[in-house]
MARGU-294193 format. One record per residue (C-alpha): residue number from 1; x, y, z. Coordinates in steps of 0.2 Angstrom, whole numbers, plus 2048, in hexadecimal, padded with zeros to 3 digits. Example, Ala and Ser with C-alpha at 12.3 -4.5 7.8 and 13.67 -1.06 7.14 Angstrom:
REM residues 2
[1, [83E, 7EA, 827]]
[2, [844, 7FB, 824]]
REM end
This chain:
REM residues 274
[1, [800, 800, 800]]
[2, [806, 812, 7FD]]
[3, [809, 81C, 80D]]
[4, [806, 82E, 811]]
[5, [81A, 830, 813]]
[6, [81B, 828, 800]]
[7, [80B, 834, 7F8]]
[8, [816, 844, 805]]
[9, [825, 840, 7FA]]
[10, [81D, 840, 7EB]]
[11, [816, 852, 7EB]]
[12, [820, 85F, 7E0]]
[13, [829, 86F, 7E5]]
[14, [825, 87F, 7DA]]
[15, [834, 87E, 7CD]]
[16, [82F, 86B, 7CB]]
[17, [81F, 871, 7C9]]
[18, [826, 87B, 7B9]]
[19, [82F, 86C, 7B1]]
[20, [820, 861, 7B3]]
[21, [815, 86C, 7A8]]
[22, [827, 870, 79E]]
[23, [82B, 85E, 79C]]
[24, [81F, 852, 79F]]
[25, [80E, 859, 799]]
[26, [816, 859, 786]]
[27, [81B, 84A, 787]]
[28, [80F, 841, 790]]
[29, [7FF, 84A, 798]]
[30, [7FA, 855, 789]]
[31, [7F6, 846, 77E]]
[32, [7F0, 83C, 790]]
[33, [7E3, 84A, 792]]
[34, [7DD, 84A, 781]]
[35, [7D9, 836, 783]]
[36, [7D1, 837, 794]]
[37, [7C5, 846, 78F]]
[38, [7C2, 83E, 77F]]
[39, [7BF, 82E, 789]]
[40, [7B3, 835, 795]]
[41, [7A7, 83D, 789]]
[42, [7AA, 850, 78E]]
[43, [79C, 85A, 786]]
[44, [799, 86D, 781]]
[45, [793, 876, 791]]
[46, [79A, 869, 79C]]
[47, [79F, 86E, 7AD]]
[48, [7B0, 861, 7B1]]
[49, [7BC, 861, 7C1]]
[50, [7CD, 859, 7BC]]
[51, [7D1, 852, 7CE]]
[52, [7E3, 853, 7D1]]
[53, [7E5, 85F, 7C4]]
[54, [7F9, 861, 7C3]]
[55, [7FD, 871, 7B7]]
[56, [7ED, 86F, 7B1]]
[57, [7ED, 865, 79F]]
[58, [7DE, 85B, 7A2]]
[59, [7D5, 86C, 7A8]]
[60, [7DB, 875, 798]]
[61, [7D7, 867, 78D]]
[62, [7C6, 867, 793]]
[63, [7C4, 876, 794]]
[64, [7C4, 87A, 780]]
[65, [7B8, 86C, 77F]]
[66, [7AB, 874, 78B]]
[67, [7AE, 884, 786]]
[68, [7A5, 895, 78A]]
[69, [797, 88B, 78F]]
[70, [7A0, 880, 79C]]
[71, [7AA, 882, 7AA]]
[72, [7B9, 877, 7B2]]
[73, [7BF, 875, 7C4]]
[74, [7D1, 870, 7C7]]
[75, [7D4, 869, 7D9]]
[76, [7E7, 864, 7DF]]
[77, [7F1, 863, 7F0]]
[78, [7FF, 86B, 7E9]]
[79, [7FE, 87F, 7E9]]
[80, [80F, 880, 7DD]]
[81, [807, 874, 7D0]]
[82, [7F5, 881, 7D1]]
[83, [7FF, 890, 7D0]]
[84, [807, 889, 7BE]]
[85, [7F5, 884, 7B9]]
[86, [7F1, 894, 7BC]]
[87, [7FE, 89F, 7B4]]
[88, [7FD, 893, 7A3]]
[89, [7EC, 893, 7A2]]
[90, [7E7, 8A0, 796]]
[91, [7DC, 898, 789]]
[92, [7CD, 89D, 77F]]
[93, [7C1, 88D, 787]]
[94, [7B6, 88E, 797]]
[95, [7BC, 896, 7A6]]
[96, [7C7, 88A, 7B5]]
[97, [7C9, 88D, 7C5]]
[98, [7D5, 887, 7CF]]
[99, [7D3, 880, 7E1]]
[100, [7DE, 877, 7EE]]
[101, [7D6, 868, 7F4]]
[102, [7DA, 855, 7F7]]
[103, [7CE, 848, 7EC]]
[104, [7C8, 840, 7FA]]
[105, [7C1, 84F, 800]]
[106, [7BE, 858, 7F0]]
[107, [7B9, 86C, 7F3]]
[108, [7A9, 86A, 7EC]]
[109, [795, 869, 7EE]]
[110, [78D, 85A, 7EB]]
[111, [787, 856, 7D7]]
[112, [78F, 867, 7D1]]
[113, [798, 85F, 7C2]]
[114, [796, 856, 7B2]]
[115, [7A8, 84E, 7B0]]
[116, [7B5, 849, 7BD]]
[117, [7C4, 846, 7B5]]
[118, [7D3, 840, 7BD]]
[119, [7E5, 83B, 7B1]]
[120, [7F3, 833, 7BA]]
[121, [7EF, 837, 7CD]]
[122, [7E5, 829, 7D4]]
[123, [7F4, 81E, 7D5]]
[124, [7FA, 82B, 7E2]]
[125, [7EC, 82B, 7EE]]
[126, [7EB, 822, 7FE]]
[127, [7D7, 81E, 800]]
[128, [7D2, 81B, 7ED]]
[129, [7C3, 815, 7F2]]
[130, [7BF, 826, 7FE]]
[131, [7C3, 832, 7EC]]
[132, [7B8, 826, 7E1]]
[133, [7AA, 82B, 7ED]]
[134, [7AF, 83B, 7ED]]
[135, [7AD, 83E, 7D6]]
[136, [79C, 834, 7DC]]
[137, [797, 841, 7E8]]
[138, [79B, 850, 7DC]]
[139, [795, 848, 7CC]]
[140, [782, 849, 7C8]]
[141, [77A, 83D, 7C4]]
[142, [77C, 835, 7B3]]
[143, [78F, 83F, 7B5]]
[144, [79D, 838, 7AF]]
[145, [7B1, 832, 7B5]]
[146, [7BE, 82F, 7AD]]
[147, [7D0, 82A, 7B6]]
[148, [7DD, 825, 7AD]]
[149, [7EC, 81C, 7B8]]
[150, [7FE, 815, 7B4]]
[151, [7FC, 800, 7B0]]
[152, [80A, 7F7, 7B9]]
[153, [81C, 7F6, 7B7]]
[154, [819, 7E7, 7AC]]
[155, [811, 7F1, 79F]]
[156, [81C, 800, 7A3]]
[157, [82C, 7F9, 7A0]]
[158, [837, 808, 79B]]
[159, [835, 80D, 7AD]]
[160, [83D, 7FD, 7B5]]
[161, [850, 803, 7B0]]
[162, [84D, 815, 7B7]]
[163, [847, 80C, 7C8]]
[164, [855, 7FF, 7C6]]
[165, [863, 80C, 7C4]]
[166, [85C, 817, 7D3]]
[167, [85A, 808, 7DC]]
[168, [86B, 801, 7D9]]
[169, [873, 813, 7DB]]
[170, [869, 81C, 7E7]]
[171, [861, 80F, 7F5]]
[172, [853, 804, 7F6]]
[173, [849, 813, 7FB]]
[174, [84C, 81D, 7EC]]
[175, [847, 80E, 7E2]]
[176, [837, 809, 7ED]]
[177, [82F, 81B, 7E9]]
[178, [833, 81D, 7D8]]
[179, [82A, 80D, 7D6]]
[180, [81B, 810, 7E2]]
[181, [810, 81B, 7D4]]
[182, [80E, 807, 7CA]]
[183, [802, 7FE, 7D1]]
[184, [7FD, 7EF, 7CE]]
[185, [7EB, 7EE, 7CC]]
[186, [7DF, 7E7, 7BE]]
[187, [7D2, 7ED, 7B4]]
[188, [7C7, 7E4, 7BE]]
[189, [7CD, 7EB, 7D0]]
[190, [7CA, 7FD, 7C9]]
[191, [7B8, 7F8, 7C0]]
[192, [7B4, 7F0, 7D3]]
[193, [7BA, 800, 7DC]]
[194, [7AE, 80C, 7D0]]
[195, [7A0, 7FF, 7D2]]
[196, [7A2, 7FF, 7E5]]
[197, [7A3, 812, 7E6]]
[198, [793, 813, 7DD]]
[199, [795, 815, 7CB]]
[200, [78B, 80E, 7BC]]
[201, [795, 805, 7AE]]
[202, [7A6, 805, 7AF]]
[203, [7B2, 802, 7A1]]
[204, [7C6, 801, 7A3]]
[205, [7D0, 802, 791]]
[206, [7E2, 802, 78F]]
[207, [7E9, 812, 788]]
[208, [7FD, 813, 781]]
[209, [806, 822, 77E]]
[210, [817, 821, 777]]
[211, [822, 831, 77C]]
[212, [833, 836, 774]]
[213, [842, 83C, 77C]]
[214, [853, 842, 774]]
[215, [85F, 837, 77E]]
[216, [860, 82C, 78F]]
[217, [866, 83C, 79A]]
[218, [857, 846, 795]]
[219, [84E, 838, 797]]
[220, [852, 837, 7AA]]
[221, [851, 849, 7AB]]
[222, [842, 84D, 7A5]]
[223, [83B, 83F, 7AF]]
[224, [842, 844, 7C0]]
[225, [844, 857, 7BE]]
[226, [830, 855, 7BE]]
[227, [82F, 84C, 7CB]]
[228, [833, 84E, 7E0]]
[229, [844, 844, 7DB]]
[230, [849, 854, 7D6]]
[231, [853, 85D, 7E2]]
[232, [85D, 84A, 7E6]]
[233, [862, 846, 7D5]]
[234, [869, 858, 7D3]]
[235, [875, 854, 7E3]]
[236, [879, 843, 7DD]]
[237, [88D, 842, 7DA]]
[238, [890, 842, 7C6]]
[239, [897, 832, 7C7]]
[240, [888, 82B, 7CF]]
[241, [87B, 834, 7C2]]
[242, [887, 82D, 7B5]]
[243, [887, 81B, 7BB]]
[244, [873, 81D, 7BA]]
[245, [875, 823, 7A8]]
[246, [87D, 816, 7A3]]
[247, [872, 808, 7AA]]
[248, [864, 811, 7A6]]
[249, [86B, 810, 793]]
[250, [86E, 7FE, 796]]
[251, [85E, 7F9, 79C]]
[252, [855, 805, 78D]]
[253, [85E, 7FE, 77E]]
[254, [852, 7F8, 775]]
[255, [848, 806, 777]]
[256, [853, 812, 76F]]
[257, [856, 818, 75C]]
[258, [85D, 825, 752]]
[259, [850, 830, 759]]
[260, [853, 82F, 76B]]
[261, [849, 825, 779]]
[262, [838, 81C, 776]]
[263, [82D, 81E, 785]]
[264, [81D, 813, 783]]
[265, [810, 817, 792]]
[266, [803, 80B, 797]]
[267, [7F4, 813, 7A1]]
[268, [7E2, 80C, 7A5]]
[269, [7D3, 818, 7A2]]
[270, [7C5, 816, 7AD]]
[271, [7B3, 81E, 7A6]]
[272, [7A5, 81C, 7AF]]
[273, [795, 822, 7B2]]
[274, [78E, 82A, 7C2]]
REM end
């Protein structure tokens, strides 16, 4: 089980804030929150809260497919990641607002939404059973979820070299928390929890997207400079940070061309209906 000293670590300062919505939301979340809404069925004039909202992709996203008509609620713990959201959120779709909050105890009233919306943060929480009933309370009824959450290591495999190398070079710790966001749940598991926490129909597919970096040590970086690891990678000796290159290389070799790294993601998205 995830503890609250392992979801405490994995809460990001305000400059990793940055490099998340620099790095990670190109690569990664833009084309994530462009499945999830489609996925969810987001209409014109929907109202949508994107739970654990980051910098704010998922709301953005949304938001241009509500438009003026609509309106979008981004809730996250972190104030550093809502400040970003806010200060990159100028777009011509329906108005966001941004709110501090945790998603088991979302700052909401009750069936004051259309569309929860949730990418890559359910992993994170503690009591996923607690934040399903919590997207059921604020939903209305015949509202919508979607959640979309990292597969396991198995079907993430460029990840196992990174955890490996940090493993080997940095202690079991290190290693322990790097590998904490992949769980090892089911389709079925996460189609039981939305049945129990009260909702209608719910369908699990598997989504991939591939992401592209230039080299390994950009690879690593971008990774890690947008995450808490941060700050300890950047006091790591060189020749630690190079031994972790190089095994990190070794373990990727068969993902890597003339055009850098191949970085295929496996997620689950969950819709369901309220």
């Amino acid at each position: 089980m995830t503890t609250n000293a392992q979801l405490t670590q994995w809460q990001v300062g305000g400059n990793t804030a940055e490099a998340y919505e620099r790095y990670l939301v190109p690569a990664i979340f833009r084309e994530g929150a462009t499945q999830l809404v489609r996925q969810a069925g987001v209409h014109s004039g929907d109202r949508v809260l994107d739970v654990g909202c980051g910098t704010g992709i998922v709301a953005r996203t949304a938001a241009d497919v509500v438009g003026s008509e609509g309106f979008v609620t981004g809730v996250d713990l972190n104030p550093g990641m809502l400040e970003v959201a806010s200060s990159v959120s100028t777009g011509s779709g329906a108005a966001i607002e941004w709110k501090q909050g945790a998603a088991e105890d979302l700052p909401l009233a009750r069936s004051s939404v259309d569309v929860v919306l949730s990418q890559q943060v359910f992993q994170f929480l503690e009591d996923h059973e607690q934040a399903l009933r919590e997207f059921h309370r604020v939903l209305r009824p015949g509202g919508r979820i979607g959640i979309s959450v990292l597969r396991s290591l198995d079907h993430n495999r460029t990840y196992v070299p990174l955890i490996e190398a940090f493993r080997r070079h940095g202690g079991d710790d290190l290693g322990t928390m790097m590998a904490s966001p992949f769980r090892d749940w089911s389709a079925e598991e996460l189609r039981k929890m939305a049945s129990s926490a009260g909702f209608k129909s719910p369908q699990v597919t598997v989504s991939l997207i591939t992401a592209r970096f230039p080299s390994i040590p950009e690879f690593i970086q971008q990774e890690l400079s947008s995450s808490p690891l941060s700050d300890m990678v950047s006091t790591m000796p060189d020749d630690v940070r190079s031994a972790i290159t190089e095994d990190v290389a070794a373990g990727l070799a068969d993902y890597i061309d003339d055009q850098g790294v191949v970085h295929p993601l496996q997620t689950y998205l969950l819709v369901a209906e309220a």
